[in-house]
C-alpha positions as CSV (number, residue, x, y, z in Angstrom):
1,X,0.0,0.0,0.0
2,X,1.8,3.3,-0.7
3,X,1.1,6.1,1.6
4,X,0.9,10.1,0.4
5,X,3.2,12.4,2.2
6,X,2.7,16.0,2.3
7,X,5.3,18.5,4.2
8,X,4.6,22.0,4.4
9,X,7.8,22.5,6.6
10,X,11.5,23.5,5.6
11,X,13.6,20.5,5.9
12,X,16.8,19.6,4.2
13,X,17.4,17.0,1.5
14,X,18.7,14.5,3.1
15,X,15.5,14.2,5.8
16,X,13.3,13.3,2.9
17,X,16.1,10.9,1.4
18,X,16.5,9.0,4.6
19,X,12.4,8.9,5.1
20,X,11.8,7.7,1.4
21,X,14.5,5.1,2.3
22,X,13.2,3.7,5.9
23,X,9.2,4.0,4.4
24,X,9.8,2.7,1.0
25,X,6.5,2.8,0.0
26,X,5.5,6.8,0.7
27,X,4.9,9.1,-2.4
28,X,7.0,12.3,-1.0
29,X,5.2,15.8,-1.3
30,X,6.7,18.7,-0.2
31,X,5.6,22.5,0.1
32,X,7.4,25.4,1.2
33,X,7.6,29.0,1.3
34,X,3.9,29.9,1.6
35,X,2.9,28.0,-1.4
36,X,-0.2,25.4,-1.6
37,X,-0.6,21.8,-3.1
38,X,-2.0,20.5,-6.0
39,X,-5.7,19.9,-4.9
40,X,-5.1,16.5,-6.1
41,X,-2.5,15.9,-4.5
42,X,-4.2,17.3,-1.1
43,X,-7.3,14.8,-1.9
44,X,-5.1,11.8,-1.7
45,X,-2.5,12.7,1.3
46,X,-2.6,10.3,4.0
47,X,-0.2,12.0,6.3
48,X,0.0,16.0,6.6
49,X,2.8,17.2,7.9
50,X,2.7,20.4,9.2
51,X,3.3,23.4,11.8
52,X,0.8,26.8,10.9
53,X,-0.6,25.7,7.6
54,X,-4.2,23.8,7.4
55,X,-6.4,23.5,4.4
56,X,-10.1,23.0,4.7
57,X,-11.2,19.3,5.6
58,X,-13.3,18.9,3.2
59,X,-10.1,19.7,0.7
60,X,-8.5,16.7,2.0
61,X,-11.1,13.7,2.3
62,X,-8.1,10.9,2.6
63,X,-6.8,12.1,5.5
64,X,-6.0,10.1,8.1
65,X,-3.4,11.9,10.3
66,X,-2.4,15.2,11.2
67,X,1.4,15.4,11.8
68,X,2.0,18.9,13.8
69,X,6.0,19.9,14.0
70,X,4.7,21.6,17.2
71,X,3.9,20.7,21.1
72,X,1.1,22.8,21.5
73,X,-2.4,22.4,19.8
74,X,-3.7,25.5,20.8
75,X,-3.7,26.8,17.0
76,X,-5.0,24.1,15.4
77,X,-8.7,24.7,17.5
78,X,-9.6,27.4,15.3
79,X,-9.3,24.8,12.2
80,X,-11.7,22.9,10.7
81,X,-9.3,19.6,11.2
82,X,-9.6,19.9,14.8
83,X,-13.8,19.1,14.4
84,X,-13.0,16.3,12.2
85,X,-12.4,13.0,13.7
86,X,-8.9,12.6,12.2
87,X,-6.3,12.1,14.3
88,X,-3.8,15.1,15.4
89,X,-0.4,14.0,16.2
90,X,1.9,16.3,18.0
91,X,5.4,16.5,18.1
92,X,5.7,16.3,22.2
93,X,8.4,13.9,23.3
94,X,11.3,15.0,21.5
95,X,12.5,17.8,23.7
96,X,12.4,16.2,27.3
97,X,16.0,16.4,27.6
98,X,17.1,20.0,26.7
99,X,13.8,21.0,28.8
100,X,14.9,19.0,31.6
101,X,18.2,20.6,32.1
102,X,17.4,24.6,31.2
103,X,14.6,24.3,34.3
104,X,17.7,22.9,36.4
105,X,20.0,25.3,34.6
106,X,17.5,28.1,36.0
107,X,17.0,26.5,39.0
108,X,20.7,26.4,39.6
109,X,21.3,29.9,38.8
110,X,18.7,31.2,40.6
111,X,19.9,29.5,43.7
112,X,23.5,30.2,43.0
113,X,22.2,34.2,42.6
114,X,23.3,34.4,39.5
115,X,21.2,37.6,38.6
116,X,22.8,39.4,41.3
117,X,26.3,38.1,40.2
118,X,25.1,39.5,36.9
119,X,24.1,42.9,38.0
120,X,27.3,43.1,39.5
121,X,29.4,42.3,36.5
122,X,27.4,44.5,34.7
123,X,28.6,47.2,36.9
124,X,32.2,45.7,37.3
125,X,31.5,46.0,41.6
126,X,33.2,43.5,43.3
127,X,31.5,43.2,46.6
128,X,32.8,43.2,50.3
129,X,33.4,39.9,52.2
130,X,30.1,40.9,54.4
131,X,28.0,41.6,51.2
132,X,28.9,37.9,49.6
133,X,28.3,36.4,52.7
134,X,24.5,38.0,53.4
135,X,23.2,38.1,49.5
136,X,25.3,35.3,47.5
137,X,25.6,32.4,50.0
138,X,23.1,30.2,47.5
139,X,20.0,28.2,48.4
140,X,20.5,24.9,49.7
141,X,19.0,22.9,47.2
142,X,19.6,19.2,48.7
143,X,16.1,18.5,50.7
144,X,14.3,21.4,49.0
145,X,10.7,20.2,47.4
146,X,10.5,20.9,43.8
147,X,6.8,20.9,42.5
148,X,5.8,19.9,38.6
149,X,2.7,21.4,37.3
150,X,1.5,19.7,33.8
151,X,3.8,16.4,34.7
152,X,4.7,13.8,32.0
153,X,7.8,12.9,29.8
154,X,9.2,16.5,30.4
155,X,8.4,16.2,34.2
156,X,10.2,13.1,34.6
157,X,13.2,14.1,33.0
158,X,13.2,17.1,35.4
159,X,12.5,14.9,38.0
160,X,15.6,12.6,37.2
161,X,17.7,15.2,37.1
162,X,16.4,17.1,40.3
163,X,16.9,14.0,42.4
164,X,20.3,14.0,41.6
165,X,20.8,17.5,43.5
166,X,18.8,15.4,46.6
167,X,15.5,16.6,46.1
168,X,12.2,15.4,46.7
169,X,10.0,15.9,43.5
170,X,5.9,16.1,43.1
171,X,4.2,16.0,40.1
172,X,0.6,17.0,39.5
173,X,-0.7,15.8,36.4
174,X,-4.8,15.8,34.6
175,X,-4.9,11.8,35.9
176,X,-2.1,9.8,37.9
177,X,-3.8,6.5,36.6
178,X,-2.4,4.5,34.1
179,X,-2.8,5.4,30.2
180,X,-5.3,3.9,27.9
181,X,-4.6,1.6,25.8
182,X,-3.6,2.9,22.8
183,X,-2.7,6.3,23.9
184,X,1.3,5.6,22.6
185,X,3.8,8.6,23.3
186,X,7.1,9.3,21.7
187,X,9.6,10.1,24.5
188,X,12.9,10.8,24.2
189,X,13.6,10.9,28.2
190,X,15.9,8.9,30.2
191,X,13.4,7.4,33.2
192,X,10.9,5.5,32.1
193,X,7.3,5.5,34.2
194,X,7.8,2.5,35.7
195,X,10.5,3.6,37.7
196,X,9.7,7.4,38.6
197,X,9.8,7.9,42.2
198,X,7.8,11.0,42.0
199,X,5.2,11.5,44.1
200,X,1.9,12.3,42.0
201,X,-1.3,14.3,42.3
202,X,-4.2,14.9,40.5
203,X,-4.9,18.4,39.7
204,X,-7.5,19.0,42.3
205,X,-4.7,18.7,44.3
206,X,-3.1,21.9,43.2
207,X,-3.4,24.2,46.4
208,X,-1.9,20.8,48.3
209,X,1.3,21.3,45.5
210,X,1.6,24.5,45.4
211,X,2.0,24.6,49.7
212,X,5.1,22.5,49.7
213,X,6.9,23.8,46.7
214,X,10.0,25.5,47.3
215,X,10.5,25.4,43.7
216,X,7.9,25.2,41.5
217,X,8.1,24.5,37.5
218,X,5.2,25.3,35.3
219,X,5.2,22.6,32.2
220,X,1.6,22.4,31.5
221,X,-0.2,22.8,28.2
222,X,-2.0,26.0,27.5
223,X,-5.8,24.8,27.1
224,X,-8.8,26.0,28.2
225,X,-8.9,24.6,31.5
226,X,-5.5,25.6,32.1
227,X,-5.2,28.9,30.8
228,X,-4.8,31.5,33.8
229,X,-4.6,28.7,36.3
230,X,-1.4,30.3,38.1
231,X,-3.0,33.5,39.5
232,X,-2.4,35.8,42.4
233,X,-4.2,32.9,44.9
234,X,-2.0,30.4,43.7
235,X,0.9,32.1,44.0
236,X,0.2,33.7,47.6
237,X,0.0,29.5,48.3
238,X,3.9,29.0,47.9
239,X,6.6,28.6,50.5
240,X,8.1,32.9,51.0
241,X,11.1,33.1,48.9
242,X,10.1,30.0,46.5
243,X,11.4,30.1,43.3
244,X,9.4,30.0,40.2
245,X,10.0,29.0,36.3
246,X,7.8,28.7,33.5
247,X,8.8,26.6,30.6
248,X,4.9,25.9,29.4
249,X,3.0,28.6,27.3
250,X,2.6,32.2,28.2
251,X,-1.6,32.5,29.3
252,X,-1.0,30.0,31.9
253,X,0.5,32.2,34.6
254,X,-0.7,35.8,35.6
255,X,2.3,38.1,34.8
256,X,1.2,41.0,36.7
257,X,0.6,39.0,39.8
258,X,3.9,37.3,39.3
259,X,6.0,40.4,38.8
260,X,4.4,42.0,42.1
261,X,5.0,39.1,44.5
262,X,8.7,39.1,43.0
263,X,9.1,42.8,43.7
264,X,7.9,42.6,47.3
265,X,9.7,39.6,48.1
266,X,7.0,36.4,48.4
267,X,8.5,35.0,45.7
268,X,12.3,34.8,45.5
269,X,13.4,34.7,41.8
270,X,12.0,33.3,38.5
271,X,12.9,32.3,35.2
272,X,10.6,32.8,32.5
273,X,11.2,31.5,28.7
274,X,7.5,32.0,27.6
275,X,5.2,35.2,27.8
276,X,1.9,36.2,27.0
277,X,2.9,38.7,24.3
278,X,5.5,37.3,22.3
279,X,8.7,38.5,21.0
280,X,9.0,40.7,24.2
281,X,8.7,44.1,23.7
282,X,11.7,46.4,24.5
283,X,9.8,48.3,27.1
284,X,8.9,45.2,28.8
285,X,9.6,45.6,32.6
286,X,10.7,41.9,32.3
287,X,13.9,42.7,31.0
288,X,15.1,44.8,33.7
289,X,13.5,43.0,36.8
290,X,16.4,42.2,39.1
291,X,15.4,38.2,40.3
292,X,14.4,37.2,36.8
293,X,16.1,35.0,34.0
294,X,14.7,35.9,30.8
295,X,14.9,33.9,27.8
296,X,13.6,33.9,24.3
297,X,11.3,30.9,24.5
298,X,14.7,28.4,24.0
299,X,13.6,25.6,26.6
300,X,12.3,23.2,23.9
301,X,14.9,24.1,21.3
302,X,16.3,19.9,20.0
303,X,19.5,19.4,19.4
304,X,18.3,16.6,17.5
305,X,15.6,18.0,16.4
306,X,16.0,16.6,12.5
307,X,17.0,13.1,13.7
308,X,14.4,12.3,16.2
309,X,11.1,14.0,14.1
310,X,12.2,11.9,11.4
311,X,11.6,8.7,13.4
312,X,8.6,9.9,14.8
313,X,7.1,10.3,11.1
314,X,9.0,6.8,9.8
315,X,6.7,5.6,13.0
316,X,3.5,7.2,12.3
317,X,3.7,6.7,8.6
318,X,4.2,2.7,9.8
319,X,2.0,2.9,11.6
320,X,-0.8,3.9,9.4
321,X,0.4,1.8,6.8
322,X,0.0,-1.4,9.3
323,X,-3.7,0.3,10.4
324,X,-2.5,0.6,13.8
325,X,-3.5,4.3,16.5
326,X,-0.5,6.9,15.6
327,X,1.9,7.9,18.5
328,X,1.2,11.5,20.0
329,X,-2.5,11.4,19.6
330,X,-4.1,14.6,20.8
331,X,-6.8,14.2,23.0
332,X,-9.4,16.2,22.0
333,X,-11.5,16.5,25.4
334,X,-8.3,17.3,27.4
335,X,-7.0,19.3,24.6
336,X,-3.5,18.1,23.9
């Protein structure tokens, strides 16, 4: 059975030589640069691959899968794919790594002061022995309680990492039961779910999180239910001092609460890589705050980006070939 193959994205040669090689029996189609298909070509493709671009479902009646080059579904609710019951793949499990170590990169720099040291090198001060005593001395890290809001393949690589420092992880995920059958992720991650020590909770259990978190890592996907869920009561529920970074989707946490409870002290330093209005503007009092990393939304930047999205398509592809669910299916009630 040969399969039709439609990429809308930028890839190099040699990605589409290695897929035609591993899936010998795809038809490759490929648009770039703002262009559109052939409508006949669009009425036969199995397989869409794809980041912003969507045609009309009723363009493409052979459908049967939905490859996003993103994380995030958020943008693809607005389409008329996403009311269809054609299966929408994401491309969630390839970053768990490099997401895993810039929140303990952050963490580890907000703890070590590294803002302050900044500031300070900025102004080429060296300070007094009294001065590095009372605002450098870092956070002891080993027995703090790092919370995980929106935990899966990402979480646990954080947690695997943060366990290493000594400590003690909770995760607070939409369900701590097992997966469905048939509800197959790609994961790139290093501990595998059988052997997680974290300690998990529901998200009814949020407040009960949010109590004991010393350090708290927002990982969540933006949907409906979780858009603005870390407001000013949520925040006022963590430890004084805790330290807080967002590596999810800006909407999920309320800046202007955030940025007051950092500037009066409840909260002792953040790192944000996402923001509700994105790029940043110049004005932004983000840029200047004095406890806050600020990065250009890097944290789920893949080293092997190329590499490890073309075996997730080799898979799906397979796997639609062999009539068997795709890995990464979005859940359309939860919303990712």
């Amino acid at each position: 059975m040969t399969l039709t193959y439609l990429c809308t994205l930028d890839l190099p040669e040699e990605w589409f030589a290695e897929l035609a090689e591993r899936v010998p029996d795809v038809e490759v189609h490929r648009v770039t640069g703002g262009g559109s298909p052939e409508p006949d070509v669009l009425a036969r493709v199995d397989l869409l691959h794809t980041s912003e671009w969507f045609p009309d479902a009723s363009a493409a009646p052979a459908l049967r899968c939905v490859q996003l080059d993103t994380s995030g579904v958020d943008h693809v609710r607005r389409t008329s794919l996403w009311e269809t019951g054609i299966p929408i793949a994401t491309l969630g499990g390839i970053a768990p790594v490099p997401m895993a170590e810039y929140a303990l990169m952050t963490v580890l720099e907000l703890a070590h002061r590294m803002p302050r040291i900044q500031q300070l090198r900025d102004g080429r001060e060296w300070p007094s022995d009294a001065e590095r005593l009372a605002t450098l001395t870092p956070r002891l890290l080993s027995g703090a309680t790092l919370g995980i809001v929106g935990y899966g393949r990402i979480g646990r690589e954080i947690s695997r990492l943060a366990s290493a420092f000594g400590m003690r992880v909770l995760g607070l995920k939409r369900s701590i039961e097992a997966a469905p059958a048939g509800a197959e992720k790609f994961d790139t991650g290093r501990l595998g779910a059988a052997d997680d020590p974290t300690e998990l909770f529901p998200m009814d259990r949020l407040d009960e999180v949010l109590r004991q978190s010393d350090i708290l890592v927002v990982v969540v996907p933006l949907t409906d239910l979780t858009r603005g869920m870390m407001g000013a009561a949520q925040l006022d529920l963590l430890p004084a001092g805790a330290l807080f970074v967002n590596i999810a989707r800006g909407g999920i946490v309320d800046e202007a609460a955030l940025l007051e409870r950092l500037r009066d002290g409840r909260i002792g330093g953040a790192a944000l890589d996402v923001f509700d209005d994105e790029p940043l503007l110049a004005d932004s009092p983000w840029w200047s705050e004095p406890q806050v990393l600020v990065t250009p939304h890097v944290a789920g930047l893949a080293p092997q980006y190329h590499a490890q999205t073309l075996d997730l398509v080799v898979e799906n592809l397979t796997r639609l070939a062999e009539g068997r669910p795709v890995l990464n299916e979005v859940d359309r009630v939860s919303g990712y």
